[in-house]
Residue frames relative to the residue before (quaternion, step in Angstrom):
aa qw qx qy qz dx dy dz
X 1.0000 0.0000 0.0000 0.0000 0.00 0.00 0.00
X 0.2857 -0.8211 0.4895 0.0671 3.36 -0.69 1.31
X 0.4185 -0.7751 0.4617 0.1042 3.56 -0.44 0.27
X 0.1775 -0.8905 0.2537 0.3333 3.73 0.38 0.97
X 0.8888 -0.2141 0.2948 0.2782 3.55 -1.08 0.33
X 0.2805 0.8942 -0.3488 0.0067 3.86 0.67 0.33
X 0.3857 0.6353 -0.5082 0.4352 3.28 1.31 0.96
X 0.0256 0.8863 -0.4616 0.0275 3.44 -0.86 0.85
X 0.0892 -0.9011 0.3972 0.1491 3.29 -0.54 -0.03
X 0.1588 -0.8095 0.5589 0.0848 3.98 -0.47 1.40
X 0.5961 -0.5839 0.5086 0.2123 3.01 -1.99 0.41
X 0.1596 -0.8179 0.5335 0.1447 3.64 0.09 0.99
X 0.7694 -0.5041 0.2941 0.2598 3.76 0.99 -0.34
X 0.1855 -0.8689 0.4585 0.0215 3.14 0.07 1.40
X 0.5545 0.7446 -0.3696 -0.0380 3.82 -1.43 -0.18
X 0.4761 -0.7074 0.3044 0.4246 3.81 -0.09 -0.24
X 0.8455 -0.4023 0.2391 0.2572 3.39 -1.26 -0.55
X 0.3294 0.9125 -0.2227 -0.0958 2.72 2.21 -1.35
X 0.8314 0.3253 -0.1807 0.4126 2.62 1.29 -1.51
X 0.4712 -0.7608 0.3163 0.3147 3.60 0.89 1.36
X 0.0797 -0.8380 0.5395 0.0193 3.33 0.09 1.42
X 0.4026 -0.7343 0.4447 0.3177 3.58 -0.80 0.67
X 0.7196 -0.4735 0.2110 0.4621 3.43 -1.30 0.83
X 0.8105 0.4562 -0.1663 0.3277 3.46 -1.04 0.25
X 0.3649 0.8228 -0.1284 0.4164 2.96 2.29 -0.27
X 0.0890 -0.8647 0.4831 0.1046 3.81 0.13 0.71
X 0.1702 -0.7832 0.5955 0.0549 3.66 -0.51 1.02
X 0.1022 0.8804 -0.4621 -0.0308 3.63 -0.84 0.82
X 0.5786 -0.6895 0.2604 0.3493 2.92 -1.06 1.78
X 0.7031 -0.2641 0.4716 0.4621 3.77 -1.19 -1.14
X 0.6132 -0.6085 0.4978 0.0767 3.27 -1.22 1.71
X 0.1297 -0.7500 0.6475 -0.0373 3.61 -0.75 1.63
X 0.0646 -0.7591 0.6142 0.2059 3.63 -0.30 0.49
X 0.6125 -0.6815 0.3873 0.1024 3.64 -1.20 1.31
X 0.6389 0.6590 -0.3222 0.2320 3.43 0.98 -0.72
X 0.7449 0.3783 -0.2045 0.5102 3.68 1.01 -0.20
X 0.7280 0.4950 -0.3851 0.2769 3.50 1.68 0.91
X 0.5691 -0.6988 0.3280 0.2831 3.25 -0.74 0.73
X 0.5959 -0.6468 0.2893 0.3780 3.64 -0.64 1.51
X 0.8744 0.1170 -0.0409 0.4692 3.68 -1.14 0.92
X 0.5128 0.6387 -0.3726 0.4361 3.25 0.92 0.88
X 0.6978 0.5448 -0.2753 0.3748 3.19 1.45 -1.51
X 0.2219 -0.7576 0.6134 -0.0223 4.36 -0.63 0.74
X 0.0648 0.7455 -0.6356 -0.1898 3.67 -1.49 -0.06
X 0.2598 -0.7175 0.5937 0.2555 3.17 -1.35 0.22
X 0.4934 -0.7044 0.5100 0.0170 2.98 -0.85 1.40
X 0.0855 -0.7070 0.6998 0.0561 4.24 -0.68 0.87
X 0.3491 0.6580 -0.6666 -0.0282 3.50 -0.90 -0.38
X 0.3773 -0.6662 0.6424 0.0327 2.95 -1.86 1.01
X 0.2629 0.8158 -0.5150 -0.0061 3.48 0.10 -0.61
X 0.0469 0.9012 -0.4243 0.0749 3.39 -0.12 1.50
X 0.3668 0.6482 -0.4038 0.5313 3.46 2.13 -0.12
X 0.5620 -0.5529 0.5567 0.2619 3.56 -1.50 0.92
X 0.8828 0.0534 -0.0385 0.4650 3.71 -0.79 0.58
X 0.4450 0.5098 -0.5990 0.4281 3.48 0.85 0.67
X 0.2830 -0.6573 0.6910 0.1018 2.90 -2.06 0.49
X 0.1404 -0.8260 0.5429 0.0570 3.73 -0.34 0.64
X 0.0316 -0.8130 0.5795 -0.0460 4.22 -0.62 1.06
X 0.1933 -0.7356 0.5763 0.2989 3.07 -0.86 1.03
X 0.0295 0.7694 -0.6338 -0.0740 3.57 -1.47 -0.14
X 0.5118 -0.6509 0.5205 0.2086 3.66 -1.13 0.59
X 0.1794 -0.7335 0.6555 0.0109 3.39 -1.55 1.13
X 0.1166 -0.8441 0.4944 0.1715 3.28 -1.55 0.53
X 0.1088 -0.8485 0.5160 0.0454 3.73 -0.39 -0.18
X 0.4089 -0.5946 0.6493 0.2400 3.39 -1.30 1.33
X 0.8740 0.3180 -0.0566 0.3629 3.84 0.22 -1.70
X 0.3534 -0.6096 0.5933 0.3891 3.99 1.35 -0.52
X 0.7842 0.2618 -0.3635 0.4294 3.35 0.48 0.90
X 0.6421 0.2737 -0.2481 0.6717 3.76 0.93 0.03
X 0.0249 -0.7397 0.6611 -0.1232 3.42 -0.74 0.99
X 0.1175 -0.6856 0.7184 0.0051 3.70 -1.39 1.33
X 0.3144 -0.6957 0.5200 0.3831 3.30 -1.61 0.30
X 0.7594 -0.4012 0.4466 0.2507 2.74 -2.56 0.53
X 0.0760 -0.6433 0.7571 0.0842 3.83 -0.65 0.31
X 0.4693 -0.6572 0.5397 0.2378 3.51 -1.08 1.76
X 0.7324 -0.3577 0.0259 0.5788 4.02 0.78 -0.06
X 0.7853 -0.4303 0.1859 0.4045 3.31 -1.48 0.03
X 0.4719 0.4728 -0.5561 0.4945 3.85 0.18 0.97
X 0.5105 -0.6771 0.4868 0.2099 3.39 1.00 0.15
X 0.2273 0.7584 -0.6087 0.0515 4.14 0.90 -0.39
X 0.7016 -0.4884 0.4896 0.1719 3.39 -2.04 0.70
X 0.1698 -0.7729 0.5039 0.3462 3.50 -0.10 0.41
X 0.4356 -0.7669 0.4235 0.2068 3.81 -0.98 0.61
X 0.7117 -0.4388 0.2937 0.4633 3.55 -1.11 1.20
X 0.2674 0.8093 -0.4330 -0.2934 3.32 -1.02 -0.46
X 0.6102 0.2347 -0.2246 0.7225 3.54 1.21 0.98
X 0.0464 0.6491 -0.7453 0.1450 3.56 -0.83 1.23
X 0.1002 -0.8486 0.5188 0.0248 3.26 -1.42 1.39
X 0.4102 -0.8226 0.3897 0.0569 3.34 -1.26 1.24
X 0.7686 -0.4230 0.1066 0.4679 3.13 -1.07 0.00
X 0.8134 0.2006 -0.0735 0.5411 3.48 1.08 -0.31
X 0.8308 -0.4104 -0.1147 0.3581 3.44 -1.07 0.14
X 0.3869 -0.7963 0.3361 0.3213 3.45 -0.21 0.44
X 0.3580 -0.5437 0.5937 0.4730 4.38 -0.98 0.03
X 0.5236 -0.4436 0.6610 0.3036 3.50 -1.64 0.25
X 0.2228 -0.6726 0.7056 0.0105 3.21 -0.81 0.84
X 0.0325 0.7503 -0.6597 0.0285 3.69 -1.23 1.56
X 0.0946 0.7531 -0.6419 0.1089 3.63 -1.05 1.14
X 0.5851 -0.6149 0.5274 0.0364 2.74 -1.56 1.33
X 0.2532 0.7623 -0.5910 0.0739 3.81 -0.01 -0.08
X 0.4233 -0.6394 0.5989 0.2309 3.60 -1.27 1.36
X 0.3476 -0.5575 0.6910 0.3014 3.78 -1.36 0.66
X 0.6278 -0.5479 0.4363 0.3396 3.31 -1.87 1.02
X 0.5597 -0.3773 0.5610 0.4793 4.05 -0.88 -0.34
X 0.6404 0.6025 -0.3974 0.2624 3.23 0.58 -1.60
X 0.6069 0.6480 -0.3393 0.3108 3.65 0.91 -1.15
X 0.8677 0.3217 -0.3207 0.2021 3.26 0.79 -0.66
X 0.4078 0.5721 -0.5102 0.4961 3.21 1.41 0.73
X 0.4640 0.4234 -0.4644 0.6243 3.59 0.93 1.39
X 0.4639 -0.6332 0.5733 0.2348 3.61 -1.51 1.10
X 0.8097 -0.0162 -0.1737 0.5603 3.69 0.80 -0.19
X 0.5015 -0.5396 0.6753 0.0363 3.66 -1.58 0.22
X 0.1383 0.7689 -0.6112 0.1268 4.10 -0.82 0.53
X 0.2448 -0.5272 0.7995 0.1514 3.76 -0.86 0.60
X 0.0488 0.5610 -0.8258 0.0300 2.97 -2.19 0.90
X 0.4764 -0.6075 0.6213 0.1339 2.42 -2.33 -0.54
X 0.1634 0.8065 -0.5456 -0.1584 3.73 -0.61 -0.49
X 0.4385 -0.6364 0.6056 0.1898 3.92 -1.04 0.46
X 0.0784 0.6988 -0.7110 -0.0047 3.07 -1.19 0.80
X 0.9542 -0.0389 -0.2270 0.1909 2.94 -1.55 0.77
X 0.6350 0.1984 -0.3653 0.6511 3.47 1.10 1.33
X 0.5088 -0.5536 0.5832 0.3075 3.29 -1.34 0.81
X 0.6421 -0.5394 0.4818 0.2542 4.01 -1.44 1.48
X 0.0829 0.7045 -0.6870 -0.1578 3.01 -1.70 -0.29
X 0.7502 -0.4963 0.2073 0.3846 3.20 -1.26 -0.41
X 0.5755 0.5931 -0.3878 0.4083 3.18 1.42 0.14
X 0.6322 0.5262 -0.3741 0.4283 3.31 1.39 -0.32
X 0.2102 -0.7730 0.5985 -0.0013 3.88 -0.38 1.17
X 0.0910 -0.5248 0.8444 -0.0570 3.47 -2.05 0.54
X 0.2497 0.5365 -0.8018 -0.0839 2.50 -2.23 0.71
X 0.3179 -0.7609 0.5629 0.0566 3.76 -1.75 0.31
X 0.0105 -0.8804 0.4737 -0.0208 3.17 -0.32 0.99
X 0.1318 -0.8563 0.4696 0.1698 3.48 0.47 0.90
X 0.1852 -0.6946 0.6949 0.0189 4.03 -1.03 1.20
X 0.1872 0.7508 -0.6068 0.1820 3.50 -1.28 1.15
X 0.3273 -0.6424 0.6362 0.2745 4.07 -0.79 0.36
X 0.2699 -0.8017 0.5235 0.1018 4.23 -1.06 1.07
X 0.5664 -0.7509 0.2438 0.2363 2.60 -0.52 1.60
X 0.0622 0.7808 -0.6202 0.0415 3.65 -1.13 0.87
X 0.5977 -0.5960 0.4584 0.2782 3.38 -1.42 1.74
X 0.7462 0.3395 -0.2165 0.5301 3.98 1.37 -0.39
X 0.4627 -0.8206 0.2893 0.1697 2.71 -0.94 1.36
């Protein structure tokens, strides 16, 4: 008797800037509900484009009791800045991929979200995201 496969992988949400958010602007990906992962397993992959001159693009984690109010994640209790992680120049830019582990904390939350926020220049459509959340589902067998 074989046991099935419990590595998995969800769409956390893909899209661009279009709608030229102003700096400081959080953008949030697609709603992971938590209940079927297994502690310290859950990961994202991080896309960023960032193709606007002088923008800066951060990922960061959301939570939510209802999928419809959503607070951020603080990586632990010092509260730490989240760091830049794609800043675009005058010309073309590399995609920029990063891994970033979701806190534990998340799953004593019914859903989970990757985002984004801009700093200093309002987005466009050349700037792009996607999120791919990686995790093992939880099972009472080990």
């Amino acid at each position: 008797m074989a046991f099935p496969a419990r590595w998995t992988t969800a769409s956390g949400g893909s899209g661009d800037l279009t709608a030229a958010p102003v700096a400081g602007t959080t953008t949030g990906g697609t709603a992971l509900a938590t209940a079927d992962i297994a502690p310290g397993t859950l990961s994202c992959l991080f896309v960023i484009d960032a193709e606007t001159d002088t923008i800066t693009i951060t990922g960061k984690f959301q939570v939510s009791a209802d999928n419809s109010t959503w607070y951020d994640l603080a990586g632990d209790a010092q509260n730490p800045a989240n760091v830049t992680m794609a800043t675009g120049t005058a010309g073309a830019d590399a995609t920029v991929n990063k891994v970033l582990p979701v806190p534990t904390e998340a799953l004593g939350w019914k859903y989970v979200r990757a985002a984004i926020v801009n700093g200093v220049a309002t987005g466009g459509a050349a700037d792009t995201y996607a999120f791919t959340f990686y995790y093992r589902k939880y099972s009472a067998f080990a």
